[in-house]
C-alpha positions in Angstrom: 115.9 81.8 114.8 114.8 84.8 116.3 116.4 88.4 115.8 117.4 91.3 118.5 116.8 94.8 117.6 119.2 97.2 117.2 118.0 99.8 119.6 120.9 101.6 121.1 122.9 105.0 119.2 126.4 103.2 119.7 125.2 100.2 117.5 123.6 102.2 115.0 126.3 104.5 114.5 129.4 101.3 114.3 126.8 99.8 111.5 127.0 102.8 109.7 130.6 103.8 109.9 132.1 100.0 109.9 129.6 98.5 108.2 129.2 97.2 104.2 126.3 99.1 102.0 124.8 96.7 99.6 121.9 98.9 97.3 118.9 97.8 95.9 115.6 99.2 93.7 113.5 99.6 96.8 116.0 100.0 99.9 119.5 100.2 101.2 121.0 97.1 103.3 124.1 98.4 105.8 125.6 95.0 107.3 127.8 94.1 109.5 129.3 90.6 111.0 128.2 90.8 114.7 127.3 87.5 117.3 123.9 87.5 116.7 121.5 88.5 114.3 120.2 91.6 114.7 117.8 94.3 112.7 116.6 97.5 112.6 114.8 99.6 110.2 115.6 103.7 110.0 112.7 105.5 108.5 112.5 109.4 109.1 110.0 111.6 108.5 110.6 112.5 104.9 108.6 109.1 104.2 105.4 110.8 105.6 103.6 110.7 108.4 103.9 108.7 111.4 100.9 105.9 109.4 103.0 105.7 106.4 106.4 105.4 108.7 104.7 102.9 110.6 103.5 100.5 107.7 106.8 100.7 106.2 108.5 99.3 109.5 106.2 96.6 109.4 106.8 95.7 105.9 110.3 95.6 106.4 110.4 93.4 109.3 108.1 91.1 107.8 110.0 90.7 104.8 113.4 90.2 106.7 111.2 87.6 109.1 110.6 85.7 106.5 114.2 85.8 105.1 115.9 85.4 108.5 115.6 81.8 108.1 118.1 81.1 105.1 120.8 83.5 107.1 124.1 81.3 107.1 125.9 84.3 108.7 125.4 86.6 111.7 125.0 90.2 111.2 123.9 93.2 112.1 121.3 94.8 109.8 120.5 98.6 109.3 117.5 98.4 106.2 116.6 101.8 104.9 113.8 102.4 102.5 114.0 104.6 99.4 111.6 107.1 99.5 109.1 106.5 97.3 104.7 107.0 96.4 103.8 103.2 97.3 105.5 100.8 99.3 104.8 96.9 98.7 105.6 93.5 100.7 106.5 92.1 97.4 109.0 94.6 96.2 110.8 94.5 99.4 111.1 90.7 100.1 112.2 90.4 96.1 115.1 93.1 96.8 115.6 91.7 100.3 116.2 88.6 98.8 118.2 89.9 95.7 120.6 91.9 98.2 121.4 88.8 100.4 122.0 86.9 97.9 123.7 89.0 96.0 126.1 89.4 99.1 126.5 85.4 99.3 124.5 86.0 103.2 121.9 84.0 102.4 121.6 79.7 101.0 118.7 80.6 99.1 
């Protein structure tokens, strides 16, 4: 199962407004029931520079990537990071995980 990226302003604003918040100790999930599965990550600048920014996407992805697979719904996905010193692949797949299945999104 492979996701879409949400990449247009249109999407990203009806996730936002229509969407369901669920909060966690590391980042914020905004959800929404959609077609397809579909992600994006919104990291601004107050999380450093563009390096940090950047390795924080990647985390992110990679931990819903390997998440994606126990999906039993379709949604749309907004994740947003809490800003913090150190960011780690663990802490996000563990409240990743937590959030979905906190949210009954996920089997596992």
């Amino acid at each position: 199962m492979k996701y879409r990226k949400v990449k247009k302003k249109k999407d990203f604003r009806k996730i936002l407004s229509t969407g369901k918040r669920a909060y966690g100790a590391t980042l914020t999930v905004v959800y929404l029931p959609s077609a397809e599965t579909a992600m994006a990550v919104c990291v601004g600048k107050k999380y450093g520079k563009s390096v940090q920014r950047n390795r924080v996407k990647r985390l992110l992805r990679e931990a819903f990537r390997t998440l994606e697979a126990s999906l039993k719904t379709e949604c749309s996905f907004l994740l947003i990071p809490r800003v913090a010193e150190e960011y780690s692949f663990a802490a996000f797949k563990r409240d990743l995980g937590g959030i979905l299945k906190r949210e009954k999104l996920t089997d596992a």
